[in-house]
N, C-alpha and C positions, 0 to 999 in steps of 0.2 A: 155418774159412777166414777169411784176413783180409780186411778191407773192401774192400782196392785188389785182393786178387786177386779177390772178388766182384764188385768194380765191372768188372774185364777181364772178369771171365765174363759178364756177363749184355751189356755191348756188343757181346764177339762173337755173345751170342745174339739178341739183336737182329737185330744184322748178317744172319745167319745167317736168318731170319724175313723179313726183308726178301728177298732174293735169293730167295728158294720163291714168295716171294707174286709177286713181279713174273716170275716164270717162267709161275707159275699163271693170271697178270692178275688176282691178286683182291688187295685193300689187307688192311694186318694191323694189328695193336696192337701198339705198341713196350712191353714191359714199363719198369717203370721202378726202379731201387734206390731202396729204402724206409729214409729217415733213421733213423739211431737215435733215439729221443724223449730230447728236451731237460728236465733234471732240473729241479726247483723252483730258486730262488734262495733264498738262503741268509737265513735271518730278518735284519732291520734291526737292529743293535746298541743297547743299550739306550740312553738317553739318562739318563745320572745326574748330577746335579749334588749338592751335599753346602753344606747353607748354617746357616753359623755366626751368632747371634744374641750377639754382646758382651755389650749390654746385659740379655738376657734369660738368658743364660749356657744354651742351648740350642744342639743341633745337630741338623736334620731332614736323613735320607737323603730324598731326592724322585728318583724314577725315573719317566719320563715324563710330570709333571708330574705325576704322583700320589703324595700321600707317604707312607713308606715303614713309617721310622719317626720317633723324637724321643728326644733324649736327654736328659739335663742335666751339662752338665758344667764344667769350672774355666776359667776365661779370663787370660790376664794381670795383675796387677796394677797400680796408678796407675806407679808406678815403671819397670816393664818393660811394658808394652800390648801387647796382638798389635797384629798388623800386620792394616789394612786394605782389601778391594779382591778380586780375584778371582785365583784361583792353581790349581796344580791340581797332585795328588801325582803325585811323581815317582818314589817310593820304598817299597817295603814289606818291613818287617821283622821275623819272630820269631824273639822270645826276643834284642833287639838288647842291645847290650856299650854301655856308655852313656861318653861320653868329652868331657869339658869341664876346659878351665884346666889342663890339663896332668892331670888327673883320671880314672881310670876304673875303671866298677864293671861288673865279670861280670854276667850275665842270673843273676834271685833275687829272692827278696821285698824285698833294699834298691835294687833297679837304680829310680834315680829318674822311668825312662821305662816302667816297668812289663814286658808281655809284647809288645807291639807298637810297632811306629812306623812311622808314613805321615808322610815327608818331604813338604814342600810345596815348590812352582819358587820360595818367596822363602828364598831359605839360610838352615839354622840354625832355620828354624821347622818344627814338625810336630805331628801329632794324636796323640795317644800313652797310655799309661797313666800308672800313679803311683806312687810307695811311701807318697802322704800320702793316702788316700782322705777323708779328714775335708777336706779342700780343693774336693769335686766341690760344685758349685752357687757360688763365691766365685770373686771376682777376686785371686787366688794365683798363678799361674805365671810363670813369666820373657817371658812373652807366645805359647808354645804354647798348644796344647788339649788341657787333660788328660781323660780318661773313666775312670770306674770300669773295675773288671778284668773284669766280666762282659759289661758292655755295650761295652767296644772287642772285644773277643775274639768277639763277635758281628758289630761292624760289622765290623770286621777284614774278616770273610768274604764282605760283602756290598758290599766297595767294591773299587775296582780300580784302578793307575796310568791315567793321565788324565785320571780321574774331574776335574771341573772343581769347585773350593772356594770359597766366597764367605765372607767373614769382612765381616760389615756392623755399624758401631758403632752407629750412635743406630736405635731401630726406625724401622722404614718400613713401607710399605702391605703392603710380601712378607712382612716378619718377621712383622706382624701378625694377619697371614691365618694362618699357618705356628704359632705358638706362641702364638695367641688375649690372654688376658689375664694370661700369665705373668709377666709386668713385677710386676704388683702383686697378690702373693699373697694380700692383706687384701680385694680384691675381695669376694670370696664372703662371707666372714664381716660386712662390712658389708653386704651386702644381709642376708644371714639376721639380724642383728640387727634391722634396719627391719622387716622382715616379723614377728616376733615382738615389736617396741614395736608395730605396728599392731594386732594378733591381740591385747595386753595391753591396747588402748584407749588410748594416750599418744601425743602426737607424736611422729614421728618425730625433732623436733627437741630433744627431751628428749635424746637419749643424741648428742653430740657428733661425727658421724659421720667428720671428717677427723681426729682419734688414730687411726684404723684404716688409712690408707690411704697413712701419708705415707713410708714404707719398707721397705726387706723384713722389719721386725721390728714389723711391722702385727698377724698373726696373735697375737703376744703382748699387744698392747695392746689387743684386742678383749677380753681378759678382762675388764678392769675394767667393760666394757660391757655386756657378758654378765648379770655381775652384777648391774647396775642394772636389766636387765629383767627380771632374776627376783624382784627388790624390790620392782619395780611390779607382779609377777603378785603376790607374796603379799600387798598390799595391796590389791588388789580382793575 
């Protein structure tokens, strides 16, 4: 029975209830139609924002401000820059046909946008793969964002148009929080050198500690440092 004809039946029953009782003189109970129950509401949509570190050449997925993941990957180079400020993908494509300067290459190991591509609202820019992986962590691209092919092909999955993009050049308090002390890889290795001139008994001011920290080819120049504290251990 449908609801409007249940709602007709049960008023004439009513009706019908009423008119016995005021015959009888005794008062009655009007039954009453019982609502369908009202479903849940539908979960909050996720809150995802995707925020690009220039300088750190990092990208954190953050969904509800908890984050997700981190990647590392290729940014623009001095010549071409990404572009930066807030944007958000408009586009998602696999296996895309890549087309520049009158140029185009079929989806394959040379398609220079790899197996994916998330267009961003600022034209001509997007996050995408590569056919140079030797480029991921370097400011190399024409000013997209490139990602190795495992880890787009993951994010791929886990991002969605709307998504809101932030591309931020010099660090700031967010990127800093976000990607800790990724800026300067030689970090660590100059603490563990002080900590082991200390453990060897010399000052720390023995072993030169700014050669380790003053670019991203720190980790290599910590050798020579290395070295001097194991010269100082075997001299004890």
């Amino acid at each position: 029975m449908t609801a409007f004809k249940l709602s007709k039946f049960v008023t004439a029953t009513a009706t019908a209830v009423l008119l016995v009782a005021h015959a009888l003189g005794q008062s009655a109970t009007v039954p009453t139609l019982q609502q369908p129950e009202v479903q849940g509401q539908a979960p909050a949509a996720v809150k995802r924002v995707i925020v690009v570190s220039l300088e750190d050449r990092k990208l954190a997925l953050v969904e509800d401000g908890q984050v997700k993941k981190v990647y590392t990957v290729a940014v623009g180079k001095p010549s071409t820059p990404s572009p930066e400020g807030t944007f958000t993908i408009e586009r998602r494509v696999v296996n895309p046909t890549y087309h520049h300067n009158g140029r185009t290459v079929l989806p394959g190991p040379g398609n220079p946008v790899g197996t994916r591509w998330m267009g961003l609202s600022k034209h001509g820019y997007g996050i995408h793969g590569t056919n140079e992986p030797n480029s991921i962590g370097k400011a190399a691209s024409h000013g997209c964002i490139r990602m190795a092919k495992a880890d787009l092909e993951q994010f791929y999955e886990m991002a969605a148009e709307g998504d809101t993009v932030e591309l931020v050049g010099e660090r700031n308090a967010e990127t800093a929080q976000l990607f800790g002390n990724s800026q300067n890889p030689a970090a660590p290795a100059a603490q563990q050198v002080q900590t082991t001139v200390a453990a060897a008994g010399a000052a720390p001011a023995a072993i030169p500690a700014q050669s380790l920290v003053t670019d991203a080819t720190g980790v290599e120049k910590a050798i020579p440092a290395l070295s001097a504290v194991m010269a100082l251990t075997a001299l004890r």
